[in-house]
NUSEPA-854546 format. One record per residue (C-alpha): residue in one letter; x, y, z. Coordinates in steps of 0.05 Angstrom, whole numbers, plus 5000, padded with zeros to 4 digits. Each point is the difference from the previous one (the first is absolute). Layout:
N
aXYZ
...
This chain:
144
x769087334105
x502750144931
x497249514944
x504349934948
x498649764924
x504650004950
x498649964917
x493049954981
x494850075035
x493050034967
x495750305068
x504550575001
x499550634977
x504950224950
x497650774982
x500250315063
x500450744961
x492549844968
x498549625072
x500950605042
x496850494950
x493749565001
x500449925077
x504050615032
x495350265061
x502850705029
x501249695074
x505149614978
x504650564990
x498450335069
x502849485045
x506949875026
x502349474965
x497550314932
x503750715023
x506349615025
x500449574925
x498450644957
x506250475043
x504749284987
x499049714945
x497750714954
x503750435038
x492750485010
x496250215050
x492549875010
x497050735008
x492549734993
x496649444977
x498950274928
x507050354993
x507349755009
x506550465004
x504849714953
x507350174988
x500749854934
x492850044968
x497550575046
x492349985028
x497349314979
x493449585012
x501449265027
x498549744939
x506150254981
x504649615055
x504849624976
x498449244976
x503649735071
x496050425043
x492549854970
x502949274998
x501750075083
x492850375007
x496049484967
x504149485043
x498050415060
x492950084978
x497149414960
x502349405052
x497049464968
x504050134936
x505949794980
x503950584955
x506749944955
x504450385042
x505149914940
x497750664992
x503150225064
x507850214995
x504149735065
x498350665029
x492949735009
x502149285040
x500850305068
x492850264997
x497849264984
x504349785055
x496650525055
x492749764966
x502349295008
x500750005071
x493750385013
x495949454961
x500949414950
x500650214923
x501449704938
x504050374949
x501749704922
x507650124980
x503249944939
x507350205026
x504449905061
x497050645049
x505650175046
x496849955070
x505750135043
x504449635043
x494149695045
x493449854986
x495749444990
x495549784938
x496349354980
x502249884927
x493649644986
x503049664938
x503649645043
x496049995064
x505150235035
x502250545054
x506650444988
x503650515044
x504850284959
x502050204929
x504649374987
x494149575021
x495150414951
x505349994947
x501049214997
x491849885001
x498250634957
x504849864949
x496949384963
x493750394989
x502550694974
């Protein structure tokens, strides 16, 4: 399930650029989910684990992904941490949504993350479980 909290949140980790620099292992660029995030949400194409085919920038090294792709990578890879995925554009949410279902995480927000029409999130502010975006709205709303 997707754990929600909203505003501040001292556990979490708030640079995820100097996070992933510090952490970054080259099998976590080799793997579906990784290739599937980097082609969506940067548009590039995985050609090995050192060296990504980007549109705009040309031949990069991951540590040149964009802010909202590290941020989905360490959410991937580091489980037992929870990240600021306000660094994540609503391009990133239905990757949290697809690692949400395959096991619990717990992201920090600091604005309203479109998720889609249906989905379902415990806003832990609130200790509570919401489906949709009206529902997320009404409880995310007092804390950002």
């Amino acid at each position: 399930m997707l754990n929600i909290y909203f505003g501040d949140m001292p556990e979490a980790i708030y640079n995820t650029e100097v996070y992933f620099k510090n952490t970054y292992q080259d099998a976590w660029i080799c793997d579906d989910f990784a290739k599937a995030v980097i082609k969506g949400v940067d548009k590039s194409e995985v050609i090995d684990k050192h060296l990504i085919k980007s549109p705009v920038l040309g031949m990069i090294p991951p540590m040149m992904l964009s802010g909202g792709t590290k941020t989905l990578l360490l959410i991937k890879n580091c489980p037992d941490l929870v990240f600021n995925a306000s660094t994540c554009g609503d391009n990133c949410a239905k990757y949290i949504v697809k690692l949400a279902k395959e096991r619990d995480i717990t992201i920090n927000l600091h604005h309203i993350m479109n998720f889609g029409k249906r989905f379902q999130a415990r806003v832990l502010n609130d200790d509570v479980v919401v489906t949709d975006m009206e529902q997320l709205i009404i409880h995310a709303a007092r804390y950002v």
